[in-house]
C-alpha positions as CSV (number, residue, x, y, z in Angstrom):
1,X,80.8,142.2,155.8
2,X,81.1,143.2,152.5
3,X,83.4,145.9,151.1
4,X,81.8,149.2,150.9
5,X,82.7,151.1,147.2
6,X,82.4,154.7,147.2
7,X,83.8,155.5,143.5
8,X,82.4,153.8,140.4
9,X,85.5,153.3,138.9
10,X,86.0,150.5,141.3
11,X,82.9,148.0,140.1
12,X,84.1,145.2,137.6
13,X,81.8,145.8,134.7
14,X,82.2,142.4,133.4
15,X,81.5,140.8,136.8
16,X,77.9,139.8,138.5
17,X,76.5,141.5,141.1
18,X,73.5,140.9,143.7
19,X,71.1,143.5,145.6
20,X,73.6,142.6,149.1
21,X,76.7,144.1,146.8
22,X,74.1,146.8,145.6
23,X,73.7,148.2,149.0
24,X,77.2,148.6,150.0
25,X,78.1,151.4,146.9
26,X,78.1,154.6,148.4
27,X,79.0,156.9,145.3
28,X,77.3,159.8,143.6
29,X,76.7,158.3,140.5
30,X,73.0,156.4,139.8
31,X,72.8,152.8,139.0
32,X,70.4,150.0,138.1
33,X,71.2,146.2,138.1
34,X,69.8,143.8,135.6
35,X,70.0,140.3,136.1
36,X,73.4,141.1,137.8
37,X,74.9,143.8,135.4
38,X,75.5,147.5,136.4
39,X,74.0,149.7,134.0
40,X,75.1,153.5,134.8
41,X,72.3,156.3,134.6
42,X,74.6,159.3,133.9
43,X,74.5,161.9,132.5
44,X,71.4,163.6,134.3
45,X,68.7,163.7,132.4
46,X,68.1,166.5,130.0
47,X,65.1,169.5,130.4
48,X,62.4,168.2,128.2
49,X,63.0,164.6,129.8
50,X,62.1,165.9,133.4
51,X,59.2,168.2,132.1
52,X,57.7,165.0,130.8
53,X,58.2,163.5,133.6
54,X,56.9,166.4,136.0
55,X,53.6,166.3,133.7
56,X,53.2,162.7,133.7
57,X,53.5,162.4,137.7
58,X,51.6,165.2,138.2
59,X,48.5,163.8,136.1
60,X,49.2,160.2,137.8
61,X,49.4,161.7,141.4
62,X,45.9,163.7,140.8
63,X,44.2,160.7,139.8
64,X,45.6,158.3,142.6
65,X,44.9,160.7,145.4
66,X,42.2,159.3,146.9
67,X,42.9,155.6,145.6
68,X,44.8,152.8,147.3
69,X,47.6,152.8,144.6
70,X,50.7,155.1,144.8
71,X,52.8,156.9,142.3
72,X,56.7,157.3,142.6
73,X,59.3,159.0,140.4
74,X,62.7,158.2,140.4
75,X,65.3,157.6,141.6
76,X,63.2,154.9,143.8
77,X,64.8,151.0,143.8
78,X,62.6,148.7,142.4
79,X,63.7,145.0,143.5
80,X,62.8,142.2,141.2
81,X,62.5,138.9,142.2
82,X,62.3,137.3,138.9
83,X,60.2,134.1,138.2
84,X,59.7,131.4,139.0
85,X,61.2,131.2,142.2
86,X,61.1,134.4,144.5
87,X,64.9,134.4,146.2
88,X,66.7,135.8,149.4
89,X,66.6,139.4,149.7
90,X,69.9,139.4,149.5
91,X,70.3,137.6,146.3
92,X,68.4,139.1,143.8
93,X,70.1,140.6,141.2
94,X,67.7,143.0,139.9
95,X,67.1,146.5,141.2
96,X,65.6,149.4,138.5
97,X,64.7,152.7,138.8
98,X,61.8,153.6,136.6
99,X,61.5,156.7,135.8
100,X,57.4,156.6,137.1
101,X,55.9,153.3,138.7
102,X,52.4,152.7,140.1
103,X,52.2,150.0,142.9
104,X,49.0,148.8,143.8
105,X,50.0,146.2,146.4
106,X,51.1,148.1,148.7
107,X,52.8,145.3,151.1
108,X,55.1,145.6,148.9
109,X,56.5,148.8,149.7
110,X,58.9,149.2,152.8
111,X,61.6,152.4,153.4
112,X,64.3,150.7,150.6
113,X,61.5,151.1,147.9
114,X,59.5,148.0,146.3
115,X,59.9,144.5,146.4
116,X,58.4,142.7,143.8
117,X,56.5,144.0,139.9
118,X,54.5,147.0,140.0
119,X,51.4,147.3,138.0
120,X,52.7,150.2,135.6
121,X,56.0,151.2,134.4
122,X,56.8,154.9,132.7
123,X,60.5,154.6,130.8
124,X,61.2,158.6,129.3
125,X,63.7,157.6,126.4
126,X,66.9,160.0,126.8
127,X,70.1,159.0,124.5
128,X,72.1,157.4,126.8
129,X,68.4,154.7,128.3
130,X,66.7,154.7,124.9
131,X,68.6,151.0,123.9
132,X,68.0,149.6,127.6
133,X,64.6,151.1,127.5
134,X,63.4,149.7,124.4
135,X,65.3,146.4,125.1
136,X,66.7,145.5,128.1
137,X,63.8,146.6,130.3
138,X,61.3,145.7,128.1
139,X,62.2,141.8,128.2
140,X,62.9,142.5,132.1
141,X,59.4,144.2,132.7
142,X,57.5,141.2,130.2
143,X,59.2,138.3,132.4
144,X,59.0,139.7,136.1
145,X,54.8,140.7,135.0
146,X,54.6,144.2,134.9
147,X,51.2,144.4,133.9
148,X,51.8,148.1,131.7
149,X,54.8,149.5,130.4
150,X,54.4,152.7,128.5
151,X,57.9,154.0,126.9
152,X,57.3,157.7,126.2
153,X,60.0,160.0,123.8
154,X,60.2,163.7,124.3
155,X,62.2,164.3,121.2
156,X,59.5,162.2,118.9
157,X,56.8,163.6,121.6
158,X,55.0,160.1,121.2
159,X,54.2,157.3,123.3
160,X,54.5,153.5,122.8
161,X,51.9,151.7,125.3
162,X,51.4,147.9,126.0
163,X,49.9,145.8,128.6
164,X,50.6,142.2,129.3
165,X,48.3,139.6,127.8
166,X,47.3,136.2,129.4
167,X,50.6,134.7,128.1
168,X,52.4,137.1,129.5
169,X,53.6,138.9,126.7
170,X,53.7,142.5,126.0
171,X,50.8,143.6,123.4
172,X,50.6,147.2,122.3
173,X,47.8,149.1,122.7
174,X,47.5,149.6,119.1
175,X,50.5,149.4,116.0
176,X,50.9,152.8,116.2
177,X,52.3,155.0,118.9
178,X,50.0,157.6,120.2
179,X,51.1,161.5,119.6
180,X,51.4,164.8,121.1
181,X,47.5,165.6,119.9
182,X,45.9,162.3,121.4
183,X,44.5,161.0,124.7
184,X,45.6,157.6,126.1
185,X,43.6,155.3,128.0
186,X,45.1,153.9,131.0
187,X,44.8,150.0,131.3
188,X,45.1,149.0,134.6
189,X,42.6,151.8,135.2
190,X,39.3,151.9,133.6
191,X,38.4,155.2,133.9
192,X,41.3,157.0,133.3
193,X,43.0,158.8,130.5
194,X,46.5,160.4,130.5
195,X,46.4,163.9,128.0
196,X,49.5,163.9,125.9
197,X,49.0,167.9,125.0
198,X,49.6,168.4,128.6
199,X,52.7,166.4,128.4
200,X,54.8,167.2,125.6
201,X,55.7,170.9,125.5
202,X,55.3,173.1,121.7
């Protein structure tokens, strides 16, 4: 049985680590694991980040209400089994927490969270996740086929939205990013448009 770590202080920063070590650290703190590395989440995030991300939910939830597809905030574990070979449970290295996903494949969701890519990914940029946001993840998201990942600042109020082409590689929406005035279209869904003057506050 592994060791069970309740202060952060005692992870080896510069070591590897798999979802099997993941689920035996029992501190406070938040953590993600990319391809084996601990990235820490602190400090909590600031007011305008959670007001976007209250009004970005609550337009998502609305919408999905009477769909097959749910909405979760974070903190929720996302597990990815990166390409090309799905591995043991144990032995993935990857586990995220979004600050919004949408999973429409609902097998796989259990009680840990979700196993495998969901279809859209929110990132709210905060100074201490802007660089892992806008790098990091975004190279994670691209390889393990997250088919829309929309990274959203509060302090530019502006959105940067892309969806994965047929290669598998993240296109924006347009070269631009859309702002506080403007609607955006939703492109795993059709018929649905998220209103950015409901999300970003005067």
């Amino acid at each position: 049985m592994k060791k069970v770590i309740t202060d952060i202080n005692d992870l080896d920063f510069g070591k590897k680590y798999t979802y099997a070590d993941y689920l035996n650290w029992q501190f406070e703190e938040m953590v993600e694991l990319i391809k084996g590395k601990v990235f820490r989440m602190s400090p909590a995030p600031g007011t305008s980040h959670q007001w976007v991300s209250g009004s970005l939910f609550y337009q998502i939830y609305n919408y999905l209400k009477d769909r097959s597809c749910k909405v979760f905030p974070a903190p929720f574990d996302v597990r990815l089994p990166l390409p090309p070979a799905h591995r043991d449970e144990n032995k993935i290295d990857t586990v995220v927490q979004p600050d919004i996903c949408v999973i429409c494949d609902l097998e796989k969701l259990d009680e840990k969270g979700c196993k495998g890519s969901p279809n859209w990914i929110i990132e709210i940029l905060s100074n201490s996740t802007a660089s892992k946001d806008l790098n990091e993840k975004f190279e994670l998201y691209q390889h393990a086929g997250v088919k829309e990942y929309w990274i959203v600042s509060p302090k530019e109020q502006s959105v940067n939205a892309f969806t994965l082409d047929e290669k598998g590689k993240y296109q924006p929406q347009r070269p631009t990013p859309f702002s506080k005035s403007e609607k955006i279209p939703v492109g795993i869904f059709s018929d649905f448009i998220i209103e950015l003057e409901e999300v970003f506050e005067d």
